[in-house]
RODO-2510 file (C-alpha; in nm, 4 decimals, decimal comma):
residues 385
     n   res          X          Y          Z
     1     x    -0,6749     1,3116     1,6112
     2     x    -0,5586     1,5801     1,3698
     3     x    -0,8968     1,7509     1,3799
     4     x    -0,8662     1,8418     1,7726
     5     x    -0,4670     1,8617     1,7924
     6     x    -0,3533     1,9664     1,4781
     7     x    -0,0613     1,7121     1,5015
     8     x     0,0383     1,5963     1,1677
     9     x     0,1257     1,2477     1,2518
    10     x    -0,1851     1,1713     1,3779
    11     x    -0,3576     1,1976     1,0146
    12     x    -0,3149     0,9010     0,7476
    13     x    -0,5347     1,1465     0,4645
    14     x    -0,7801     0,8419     0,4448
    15     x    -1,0490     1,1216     0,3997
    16     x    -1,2978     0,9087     0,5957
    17     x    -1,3493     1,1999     0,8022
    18     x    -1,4332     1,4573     0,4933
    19     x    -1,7090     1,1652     0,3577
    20     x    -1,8517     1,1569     0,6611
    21     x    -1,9437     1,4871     0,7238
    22     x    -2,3148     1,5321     0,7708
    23     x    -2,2892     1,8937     0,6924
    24     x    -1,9983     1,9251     0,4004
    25     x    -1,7671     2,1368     0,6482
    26     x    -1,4142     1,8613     0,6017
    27     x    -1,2005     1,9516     0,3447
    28     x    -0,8813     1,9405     0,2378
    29     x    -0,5600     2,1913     0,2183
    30     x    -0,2140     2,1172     0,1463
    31     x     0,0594     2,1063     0,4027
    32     x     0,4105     2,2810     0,3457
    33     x     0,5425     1,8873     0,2636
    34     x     0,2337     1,8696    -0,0170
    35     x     0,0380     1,6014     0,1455
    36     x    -0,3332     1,6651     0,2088
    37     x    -0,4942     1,7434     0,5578
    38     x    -0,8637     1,8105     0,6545
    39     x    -0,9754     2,1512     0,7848
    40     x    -1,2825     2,2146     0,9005
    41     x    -1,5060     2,5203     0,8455
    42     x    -1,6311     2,6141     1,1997
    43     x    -1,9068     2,7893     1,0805
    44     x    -2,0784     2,4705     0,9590
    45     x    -2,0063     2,2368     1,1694
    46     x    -2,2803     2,0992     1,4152
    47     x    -2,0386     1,8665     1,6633
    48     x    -2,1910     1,5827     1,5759
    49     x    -1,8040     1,3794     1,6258
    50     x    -1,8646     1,1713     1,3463
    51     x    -1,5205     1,2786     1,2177
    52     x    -1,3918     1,1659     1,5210
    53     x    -1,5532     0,8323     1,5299
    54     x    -1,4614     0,7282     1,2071
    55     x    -1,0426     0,7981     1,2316
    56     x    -0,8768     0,5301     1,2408
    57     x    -0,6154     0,6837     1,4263
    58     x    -0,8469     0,8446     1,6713
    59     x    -1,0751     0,5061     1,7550
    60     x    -0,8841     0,2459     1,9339
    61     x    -0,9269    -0,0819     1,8152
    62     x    -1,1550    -0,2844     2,0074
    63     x    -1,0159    -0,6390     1,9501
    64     x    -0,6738    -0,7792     1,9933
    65     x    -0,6062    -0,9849     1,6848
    66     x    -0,3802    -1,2628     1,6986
    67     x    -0,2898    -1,4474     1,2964
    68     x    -0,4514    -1,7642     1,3292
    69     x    -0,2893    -1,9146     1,0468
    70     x     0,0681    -1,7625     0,8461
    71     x     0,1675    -1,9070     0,4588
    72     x     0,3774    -1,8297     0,1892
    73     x     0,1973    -1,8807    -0,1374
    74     x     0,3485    -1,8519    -0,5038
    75     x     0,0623    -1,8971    -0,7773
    76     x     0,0918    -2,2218    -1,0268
    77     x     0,0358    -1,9792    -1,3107
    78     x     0,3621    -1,8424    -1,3532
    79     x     0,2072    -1,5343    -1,6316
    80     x    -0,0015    -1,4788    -1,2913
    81     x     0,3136    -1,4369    -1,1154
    82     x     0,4735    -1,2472    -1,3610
    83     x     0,1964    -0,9823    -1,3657
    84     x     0,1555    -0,9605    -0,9858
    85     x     0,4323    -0,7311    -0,7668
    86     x     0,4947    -1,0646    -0,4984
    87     x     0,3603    -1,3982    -0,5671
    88     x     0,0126    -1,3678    -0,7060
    89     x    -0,2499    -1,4482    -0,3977
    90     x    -0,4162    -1,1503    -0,4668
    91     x    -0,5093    -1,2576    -0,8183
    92     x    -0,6069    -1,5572    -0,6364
    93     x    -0,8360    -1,4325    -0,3482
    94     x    -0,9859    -1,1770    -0,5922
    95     x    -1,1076    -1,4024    -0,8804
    96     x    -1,2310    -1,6310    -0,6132
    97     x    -1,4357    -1,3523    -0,4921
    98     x    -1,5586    -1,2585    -0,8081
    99     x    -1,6526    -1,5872    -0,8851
   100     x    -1,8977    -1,5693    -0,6019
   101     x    -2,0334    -1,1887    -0,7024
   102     x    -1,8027    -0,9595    -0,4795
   103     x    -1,7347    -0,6087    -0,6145
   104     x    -1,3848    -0,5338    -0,5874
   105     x    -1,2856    -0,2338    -0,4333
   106     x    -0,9164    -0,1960    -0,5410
   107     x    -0,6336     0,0879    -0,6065
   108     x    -0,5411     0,1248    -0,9653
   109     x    -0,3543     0,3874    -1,2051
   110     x    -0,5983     0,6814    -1,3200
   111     x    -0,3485     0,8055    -1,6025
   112     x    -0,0404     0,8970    -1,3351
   113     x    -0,3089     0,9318    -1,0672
   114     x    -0,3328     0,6937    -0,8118
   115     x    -0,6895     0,6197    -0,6861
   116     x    -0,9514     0,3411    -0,5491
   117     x    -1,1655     0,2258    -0,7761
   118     x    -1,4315    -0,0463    -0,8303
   119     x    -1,4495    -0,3833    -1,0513
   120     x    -1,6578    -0,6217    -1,0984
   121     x    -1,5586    -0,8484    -1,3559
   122     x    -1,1536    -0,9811    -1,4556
   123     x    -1,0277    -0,7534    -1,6855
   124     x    -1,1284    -0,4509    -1,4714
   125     x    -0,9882    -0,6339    -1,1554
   126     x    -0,6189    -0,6930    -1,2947
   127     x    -0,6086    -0,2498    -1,3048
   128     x    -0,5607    -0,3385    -0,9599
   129     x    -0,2345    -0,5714    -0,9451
   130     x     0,1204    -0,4621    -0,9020
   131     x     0,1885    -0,2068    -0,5736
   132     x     0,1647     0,1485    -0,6365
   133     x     0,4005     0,3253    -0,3824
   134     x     0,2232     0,6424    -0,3394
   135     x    -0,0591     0,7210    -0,1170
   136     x    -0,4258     0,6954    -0,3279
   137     x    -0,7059     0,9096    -0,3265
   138     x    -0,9676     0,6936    -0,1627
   139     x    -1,2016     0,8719    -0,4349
   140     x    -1,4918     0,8786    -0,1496
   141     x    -1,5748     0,5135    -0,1774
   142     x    -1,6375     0,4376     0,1834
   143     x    -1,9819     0,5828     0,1029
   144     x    -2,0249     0,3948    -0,2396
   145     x    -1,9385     0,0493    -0,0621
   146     x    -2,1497     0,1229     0,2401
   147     x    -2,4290     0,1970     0,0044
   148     x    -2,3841    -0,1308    -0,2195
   149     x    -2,3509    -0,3297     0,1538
   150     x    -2,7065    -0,1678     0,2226
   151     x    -2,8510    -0,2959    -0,0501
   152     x    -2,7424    -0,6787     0,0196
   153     x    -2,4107    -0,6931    -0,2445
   154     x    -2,0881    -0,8464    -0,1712
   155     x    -1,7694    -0,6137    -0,1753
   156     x    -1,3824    -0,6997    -0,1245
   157     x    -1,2007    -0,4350     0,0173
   158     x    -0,8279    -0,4022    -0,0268
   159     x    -0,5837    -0,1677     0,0385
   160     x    -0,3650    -0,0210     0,3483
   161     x    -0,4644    -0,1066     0,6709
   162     x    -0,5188     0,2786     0,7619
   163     x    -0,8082     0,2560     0,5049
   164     x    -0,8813    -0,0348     0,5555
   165     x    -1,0077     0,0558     0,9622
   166     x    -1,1383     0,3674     0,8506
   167     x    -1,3676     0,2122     0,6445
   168     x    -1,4722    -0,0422     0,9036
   169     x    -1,5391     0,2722     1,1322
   170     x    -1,7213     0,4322     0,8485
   171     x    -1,9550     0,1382     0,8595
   172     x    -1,9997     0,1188     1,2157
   173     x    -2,0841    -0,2175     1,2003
   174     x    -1,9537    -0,5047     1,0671
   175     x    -2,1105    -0,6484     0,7705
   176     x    -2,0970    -1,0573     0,6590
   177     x    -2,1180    -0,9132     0,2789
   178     x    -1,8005    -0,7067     0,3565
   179     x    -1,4660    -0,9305     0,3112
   180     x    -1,1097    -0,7081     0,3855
   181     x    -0,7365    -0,7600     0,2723
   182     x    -0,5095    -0,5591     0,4580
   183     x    -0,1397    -0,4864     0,2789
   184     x     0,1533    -0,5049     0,4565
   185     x     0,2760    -0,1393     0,4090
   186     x     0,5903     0,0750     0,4791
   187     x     0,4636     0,4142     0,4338
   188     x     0,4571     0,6323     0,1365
   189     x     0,4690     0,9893    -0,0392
   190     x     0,1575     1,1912    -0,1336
   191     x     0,0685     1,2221    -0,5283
   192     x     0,1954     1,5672    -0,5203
   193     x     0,5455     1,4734    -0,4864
   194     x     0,4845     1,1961    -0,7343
   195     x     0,3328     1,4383    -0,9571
   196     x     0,6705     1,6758    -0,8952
   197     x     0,8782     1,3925    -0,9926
   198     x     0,6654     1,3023    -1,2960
   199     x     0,7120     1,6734    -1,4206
   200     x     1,1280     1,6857    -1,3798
   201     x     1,1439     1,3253    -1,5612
   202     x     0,9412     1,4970    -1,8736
   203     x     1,1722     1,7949    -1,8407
   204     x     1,4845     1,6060    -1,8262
   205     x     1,3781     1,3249    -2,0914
   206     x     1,2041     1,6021    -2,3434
   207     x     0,9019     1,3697    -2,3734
   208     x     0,5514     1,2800    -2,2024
   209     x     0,5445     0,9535    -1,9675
   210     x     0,2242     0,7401    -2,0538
   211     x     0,2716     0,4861    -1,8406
   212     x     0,4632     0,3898    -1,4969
   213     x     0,5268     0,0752    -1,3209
   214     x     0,6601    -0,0170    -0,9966
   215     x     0,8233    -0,3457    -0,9406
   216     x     0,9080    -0,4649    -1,2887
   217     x     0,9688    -0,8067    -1,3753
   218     x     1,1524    -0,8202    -1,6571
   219     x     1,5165    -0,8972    -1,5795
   220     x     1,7718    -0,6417    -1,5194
   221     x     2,1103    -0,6229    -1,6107
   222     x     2,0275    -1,0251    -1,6341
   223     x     1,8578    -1,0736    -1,2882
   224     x     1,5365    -0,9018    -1,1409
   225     x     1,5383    -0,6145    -0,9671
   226     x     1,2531    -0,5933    -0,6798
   227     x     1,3758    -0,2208    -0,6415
   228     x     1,2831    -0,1089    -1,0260
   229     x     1,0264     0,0484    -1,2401
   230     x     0,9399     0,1036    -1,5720
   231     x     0,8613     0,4178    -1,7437
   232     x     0,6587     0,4107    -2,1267
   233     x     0,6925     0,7304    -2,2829
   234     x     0,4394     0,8778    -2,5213
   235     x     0,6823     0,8683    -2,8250
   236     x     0,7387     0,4685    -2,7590
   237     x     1,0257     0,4585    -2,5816
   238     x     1,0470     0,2313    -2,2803
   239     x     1,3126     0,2687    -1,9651
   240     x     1,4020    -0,0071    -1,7594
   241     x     1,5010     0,2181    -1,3878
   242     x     1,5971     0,0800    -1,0725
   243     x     1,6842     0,2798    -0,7100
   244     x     2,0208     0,3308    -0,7898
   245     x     1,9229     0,5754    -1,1053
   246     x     1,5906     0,6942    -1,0140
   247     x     1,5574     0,9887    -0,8025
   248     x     1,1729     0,8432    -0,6881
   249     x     1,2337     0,5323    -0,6439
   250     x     1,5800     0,6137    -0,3955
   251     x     1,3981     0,7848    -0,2005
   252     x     1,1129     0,5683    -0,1585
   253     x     1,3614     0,2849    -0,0669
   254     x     1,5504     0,4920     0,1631
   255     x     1,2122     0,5894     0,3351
   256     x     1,2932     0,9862     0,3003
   257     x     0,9947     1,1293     0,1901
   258     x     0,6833     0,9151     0,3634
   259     x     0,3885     1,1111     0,5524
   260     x     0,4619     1,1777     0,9249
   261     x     0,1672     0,9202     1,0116
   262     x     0,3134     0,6326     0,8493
   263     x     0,6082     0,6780     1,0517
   264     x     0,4009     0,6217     1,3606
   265     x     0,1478     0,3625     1,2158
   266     x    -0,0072     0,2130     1,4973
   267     x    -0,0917    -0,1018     1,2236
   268     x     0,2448    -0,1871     1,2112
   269     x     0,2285    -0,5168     1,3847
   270     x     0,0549    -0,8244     1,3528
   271     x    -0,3045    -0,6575     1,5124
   272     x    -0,4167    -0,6550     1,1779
   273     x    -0,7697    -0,4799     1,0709
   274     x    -0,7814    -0,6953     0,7228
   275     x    -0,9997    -1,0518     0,6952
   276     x    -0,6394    -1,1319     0,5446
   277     x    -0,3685    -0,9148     0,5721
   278     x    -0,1232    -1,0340     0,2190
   279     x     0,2551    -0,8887     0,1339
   280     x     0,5943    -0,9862     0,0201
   281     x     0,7704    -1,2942     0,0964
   282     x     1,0901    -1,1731     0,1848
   283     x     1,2815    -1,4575     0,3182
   284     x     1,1176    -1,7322     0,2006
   285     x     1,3899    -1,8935     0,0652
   286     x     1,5246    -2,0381     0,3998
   287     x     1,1796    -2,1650     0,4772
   288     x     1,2201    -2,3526     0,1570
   289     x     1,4917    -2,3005    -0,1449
   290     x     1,2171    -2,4005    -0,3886
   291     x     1,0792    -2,0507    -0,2839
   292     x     1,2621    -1,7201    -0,4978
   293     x     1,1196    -1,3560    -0,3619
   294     x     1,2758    -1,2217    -0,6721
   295     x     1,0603    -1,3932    -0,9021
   296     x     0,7819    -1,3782    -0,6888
   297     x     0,6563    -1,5192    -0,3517
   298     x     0,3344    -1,3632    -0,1338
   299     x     0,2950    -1,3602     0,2253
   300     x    -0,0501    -1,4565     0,3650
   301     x    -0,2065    -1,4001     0,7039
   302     x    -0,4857    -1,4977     0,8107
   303     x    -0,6970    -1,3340     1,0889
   304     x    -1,0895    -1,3825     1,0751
   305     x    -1,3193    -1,6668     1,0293
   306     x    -1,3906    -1,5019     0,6987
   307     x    -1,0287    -1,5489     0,5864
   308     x    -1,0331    -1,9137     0,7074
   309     x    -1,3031    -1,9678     0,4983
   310     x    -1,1898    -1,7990     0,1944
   311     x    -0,7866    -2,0195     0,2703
   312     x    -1,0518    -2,3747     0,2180
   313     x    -1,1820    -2,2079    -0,1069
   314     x    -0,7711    -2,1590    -0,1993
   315     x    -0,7076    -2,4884    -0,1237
   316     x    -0,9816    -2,6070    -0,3264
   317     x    -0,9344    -2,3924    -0,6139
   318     x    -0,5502    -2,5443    -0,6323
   319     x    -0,4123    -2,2777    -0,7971
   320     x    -0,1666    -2,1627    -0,5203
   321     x     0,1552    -2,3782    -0,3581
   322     x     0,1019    -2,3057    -0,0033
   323     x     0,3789    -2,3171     0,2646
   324     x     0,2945    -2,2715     0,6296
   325     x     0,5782    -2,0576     0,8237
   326     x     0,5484    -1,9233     1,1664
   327     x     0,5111    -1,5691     1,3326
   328     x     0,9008    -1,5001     1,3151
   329     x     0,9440    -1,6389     0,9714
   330     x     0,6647    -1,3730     0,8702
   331     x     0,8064    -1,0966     1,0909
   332     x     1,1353    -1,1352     0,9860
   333     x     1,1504    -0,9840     0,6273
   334     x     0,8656    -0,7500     0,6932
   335     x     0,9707    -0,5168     0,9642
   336     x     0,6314    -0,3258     0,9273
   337     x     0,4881    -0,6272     1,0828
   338     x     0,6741    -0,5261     1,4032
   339     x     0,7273    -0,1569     1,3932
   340     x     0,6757     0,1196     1,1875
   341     x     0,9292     0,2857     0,9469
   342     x     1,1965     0,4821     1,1367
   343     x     1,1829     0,8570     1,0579
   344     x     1,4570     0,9043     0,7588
   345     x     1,7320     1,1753     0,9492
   346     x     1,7123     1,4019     0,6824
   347     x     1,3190     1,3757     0,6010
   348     x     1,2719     1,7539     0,7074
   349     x     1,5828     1,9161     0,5186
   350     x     1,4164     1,7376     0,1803
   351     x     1,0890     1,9124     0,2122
   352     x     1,2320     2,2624     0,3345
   353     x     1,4865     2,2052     0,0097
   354     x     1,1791     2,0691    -0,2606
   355     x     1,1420     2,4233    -0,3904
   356     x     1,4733     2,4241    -0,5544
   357     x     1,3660     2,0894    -0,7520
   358     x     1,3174     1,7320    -0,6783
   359     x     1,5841     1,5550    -0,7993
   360     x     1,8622     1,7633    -0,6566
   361     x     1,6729     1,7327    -0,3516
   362     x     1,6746     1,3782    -0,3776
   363     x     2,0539     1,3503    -0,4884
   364     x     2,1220     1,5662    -0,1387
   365     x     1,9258     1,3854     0,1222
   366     x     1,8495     1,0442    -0,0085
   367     x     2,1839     0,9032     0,1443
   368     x     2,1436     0,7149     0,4762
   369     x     2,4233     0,7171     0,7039
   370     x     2,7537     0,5031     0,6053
   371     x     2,7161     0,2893     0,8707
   372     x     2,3428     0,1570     0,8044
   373     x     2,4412     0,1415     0,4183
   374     x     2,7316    -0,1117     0,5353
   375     x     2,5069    -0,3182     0,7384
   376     x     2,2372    -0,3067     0,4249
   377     x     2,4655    -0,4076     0,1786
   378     x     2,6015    -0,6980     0,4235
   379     x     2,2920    -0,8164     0,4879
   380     x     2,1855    -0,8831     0,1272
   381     x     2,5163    -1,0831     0,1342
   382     x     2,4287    -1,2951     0,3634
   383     x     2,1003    -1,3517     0,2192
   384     x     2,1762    -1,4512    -0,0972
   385     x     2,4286    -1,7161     0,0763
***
């Protein structure tokens, strides 16, 4: 635990432990990489461990959990799909659970901010679509759910599994009123370097950004592009951006700038801590060619009782194509399901280099090494045959 070692890796910046703190003495600080870290004032604190108890990379998970069922899943509504990052069974799950009064505890844009929120009717819920590939300020709403659970309403959880344990441990006990999806996740940057970006992009485009938008739908260079954004400027304008041209998103893709802890998840396998744990698709296509990632296709596991129950409710809502695949067929377009992300060789020059800018940062140390780009680009080949 970060707390009692100081190792950096060893801290996801949940902020369960700061919420938790009987006696205020958690806060945060930024590290020399901008990501935020707890420190604790020594002076107030009464070693009561709650901190302790409540990391989720501190506790060790009690139960082994093995998927009891696996599915690829594209929604019938193809606007659904079209709105959604994969293939829409989040829109699914979550207006089912609305439908039957659950709060939804989601991650949505705040401006440029990206932050967990709470919904408890449609038009609130869809904020929380489309993947945001920056770490979110959990906004302290362990403590808001775990009062609403206290006083007997219904709340869906969803976001990383690092959060998604930590607010398990927050609880301390489990709760039938508490229902969990768990995203398959590679790691990400802090909003500080998002917020760095954000600033150069103004600079170098002369105008404000209003909106952005990570995996954009709308075709590319006539085909979509599962690497792209898009950017809505203040003035109107719109940019269309993929990996290739944007500074943010090649290093995202390349893995270069992610916290230290996501490149040591210990929830990168198929022990999931979600009722459901839901993703991308990748690869779906040779389980059936019906099935195109590109447009669209969602991974779902299932790994409680709870998400049993909810895959009948799917089933009888009829709103999803379902398409049961096994373990390997899962694991093998979603590395994060077996490992974590491999530490990007030049992760440590970027940050020591930030100060002179981001994007000539990013233009420096984004490459990976020739090799691993040949064996990429080959792969995606092969793929598409």
């Amino acid at each position: 635990m970060f707390l009692i070692s100081g190792t950096e890796s060893e801290c996801c910046g949940c902020g369960a432990c700061v919420e938790v703190c009987p006696t205020n003495c958690i806060s945060f600080a930024e590290n020399n990489e901008t990501f935020l870290f707890p420190k604790i004032d020594l002076s107030k604190c009464v070693s009561c461990k709650k901190c302790e108890n409540v990391c989720p990379f501190n506790k060790p998970r009690e139960n082994k959990i093995t998927p009891k069922s696996i599915f690829f899943g594209v929604h019938k509504n193809k606007e659904t799909v079209f709105k959604s990052s994969s293939g829409g069974a989040f829109s699914s799950v979550g207006k089912i659970l609305l439908k039957d009064g659950y709060t939804v505890c989601g991650v949505k844009w705040n401006g440029l901010k990206v932050v967990n929120s709470f919904a408890d009717n449609e038009k609130d819920f869809e904020k929380f679509r489309k993947s945001k590939y920056i770490l979110s300020d959990t906004n302290r709403c362990f403590s808001k759910i775990k009062n609403m659970l206290s006083q007997g309403e219904k709340v869906l959880f969803v976001s990383t599994p690092c959060q998604v344990e930590a607010l398990k441990n927050f609880l301390t006990k489990p709760s039938e009123n508490l229902f969990t999806i768990d995203l398959v996740c590679h790691g990400g940057p802090g909003q500080k370097l998002f917020d760095i970006y954000i600033e150069e992009t103004e600079k170098t485009h002369k105008n404000k950004i209003k909106e952005y938008s990570f995996r954009n739908k709308e075709p590319l260079k006539g085909r979509i592009n599962t690497r792209s954004a898009k950017i809505t400027f203040e003035n109107g304008k719109e940019i269309i951006t993929d990996a290739k041209k944007d500074p943010f998103l090649r290093a995202y893709y390349s893995r270069l700038f992610f916290r230290k802890s996501c490149l040591k998840c210990p929830f990168a396998n198929l022990n999931r801590p979600g009722d459901i744990t839901l993703g991308d698709g990748w690869g779906a296509e040779k389980t059936d060619n019906r099935l195109n990632p590109e447009t669209g296709v969602s991974l779902i596991i299932i790994n409680s009782d709870k998400g049993e129950k909810l895959l009948e409710r799917i089933y009888k809502e009829g709103n999803m194509e379902l398409f049961p695949i096994s373990e390997s067929e899962a694991t093998a377009g979603n590395s994060a399901l077996l490992h974590p992300t491999p530490r990007h060789r030049n992760r440590e020059k970027f940050f020591e280099n930030l100060k002179k800018g981001f994007y000539p940062s990013i233009k420096k140390y984004s490459k990976s090494p020739f090799f691993k780009r040949l064996y990429t680009k080959a792969t995606r080949i092969i793929r598409k045959k």
